[in-house]
N, C-alpha and C positions, 0 to 999 in steps of 0.2 A: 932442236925443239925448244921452240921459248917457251914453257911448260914444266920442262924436266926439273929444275927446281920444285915447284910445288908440291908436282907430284910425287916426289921425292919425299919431300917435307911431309906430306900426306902419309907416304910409305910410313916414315920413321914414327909418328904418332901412331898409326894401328897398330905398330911390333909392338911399342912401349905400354900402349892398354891392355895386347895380348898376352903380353909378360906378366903385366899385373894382375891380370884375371889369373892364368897358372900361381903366382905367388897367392893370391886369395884364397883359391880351391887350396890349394895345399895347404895353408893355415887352418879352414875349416877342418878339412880332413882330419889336421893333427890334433884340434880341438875337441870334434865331435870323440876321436878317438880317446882320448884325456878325461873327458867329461861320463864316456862310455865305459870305460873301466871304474872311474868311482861311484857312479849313479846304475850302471847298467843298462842295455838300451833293448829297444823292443825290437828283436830280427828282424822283423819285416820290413818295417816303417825305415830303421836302416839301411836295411840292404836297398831300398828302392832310393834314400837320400843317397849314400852314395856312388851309388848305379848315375844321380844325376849330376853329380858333384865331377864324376871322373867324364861324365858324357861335355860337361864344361869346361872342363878341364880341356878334351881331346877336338873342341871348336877352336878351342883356343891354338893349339896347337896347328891345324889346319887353318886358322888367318895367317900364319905363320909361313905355311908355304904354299899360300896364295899370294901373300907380299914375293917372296922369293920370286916365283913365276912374273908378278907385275915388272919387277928391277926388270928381271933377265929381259922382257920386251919390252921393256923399255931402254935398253941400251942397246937392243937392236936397232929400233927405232931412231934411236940418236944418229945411228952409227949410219942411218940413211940418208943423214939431211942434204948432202952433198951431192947426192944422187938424186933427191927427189926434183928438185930445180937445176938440172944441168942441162936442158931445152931450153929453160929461158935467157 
């Protein structure tokens, strides 16, 4: 597949965003948590921040093995090239 590089290359940049989104939400989190103990926070308003905090977190985590899935087909894929032109 003359491809497989890029796409590849593509893979490895959305893990590495995906990662940092998880690292970010988890900073908030420990933040808001930090911030919440010396100020106090308002239950609601809370619980719905990090209702969304974790809901980003767990997209993140789902690009995650959606990349997984792309590799795996795409080394099938590879693993055809010799078979797809062996008529011509």
């Amino acid at each position: 597949m003359d491809t497989s590089s890029e796409i590849r290359s593509s893979i490895n940049n959305i893990l590495y965003y995906a990662n940092k989104v998880q690292d970010l939400t988890k900073l908030q989190m420990e933040k808001d948590a930090e911030t919440g103990l010396l100020l106090g926070i308002d239950t609601n308003v809370g619980s719905i921040r990090f209702e969304c905090i974790g809901a980003i977190r767990t997209a993140a985590e789902w690009i995650q093995v959606y990349c997984e899935n792309i590799e795996s087909n795409l080394k099938t894929a590879e693993s055809l090239d010799k078979e797809l032109f062996s008529n011509s």
